[in-house]
N, C-alpha and C positions, 0 to 999 in steps of 0.2 A: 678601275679608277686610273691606272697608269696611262690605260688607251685615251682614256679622255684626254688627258693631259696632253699627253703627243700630237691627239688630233688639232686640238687647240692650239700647240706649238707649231707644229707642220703651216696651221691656217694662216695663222698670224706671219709665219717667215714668206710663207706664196704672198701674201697682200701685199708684205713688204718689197719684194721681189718687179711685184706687177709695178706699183708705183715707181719705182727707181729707172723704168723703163720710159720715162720722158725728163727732160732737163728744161729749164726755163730761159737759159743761155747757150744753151749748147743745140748743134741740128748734124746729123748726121747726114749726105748727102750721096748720091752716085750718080758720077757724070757721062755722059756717054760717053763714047769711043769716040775722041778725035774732035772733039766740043771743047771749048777753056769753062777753065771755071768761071760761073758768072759774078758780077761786080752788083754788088749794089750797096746803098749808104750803110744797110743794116749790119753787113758783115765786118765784125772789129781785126779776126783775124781767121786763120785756116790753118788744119795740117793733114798732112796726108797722109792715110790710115796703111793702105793698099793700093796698089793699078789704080784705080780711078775712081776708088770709096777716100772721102774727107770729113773731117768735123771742122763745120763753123762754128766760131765764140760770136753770140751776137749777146743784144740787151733783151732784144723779144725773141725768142724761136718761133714762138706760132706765126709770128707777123711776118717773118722771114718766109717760112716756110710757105704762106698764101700768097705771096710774093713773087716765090720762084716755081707757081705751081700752074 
């Protein structure tokens, strides 16, 4: 019975895990080498993670992200 339980614990914290893995304001980005970051209306703000990994604050990330793809 205890394994059950774990299994079920284990399942539940991965679901949770996988979900939290996209943001509805937030886009993760990486720019090329020696490219500006690009501009558009969508982006509220920016910071820079690493070298040349950012995270945009936007209102949509999906629409951002089809945007800049």
């Amino acid at each position: 019975m205890k394994h059950m339980i774990l299994v079920v614990v284990f399942g539940v914290m991965a679901l949770n895990a996988q979900a939290a893995g996209s943001h509805p304001h937030r886009l993760i980005v990486k720019i090329k080498e020696g490219h500006p970051l690009p501009s558009s209306s969508l982006i509220q703000s920016s910071r820079n993670l690493f070298g040349n990994v950012y995270v945009l604050q936007t209102k949509d990330a999906a629409a951002l992200e089809k945007q800049l793809a």
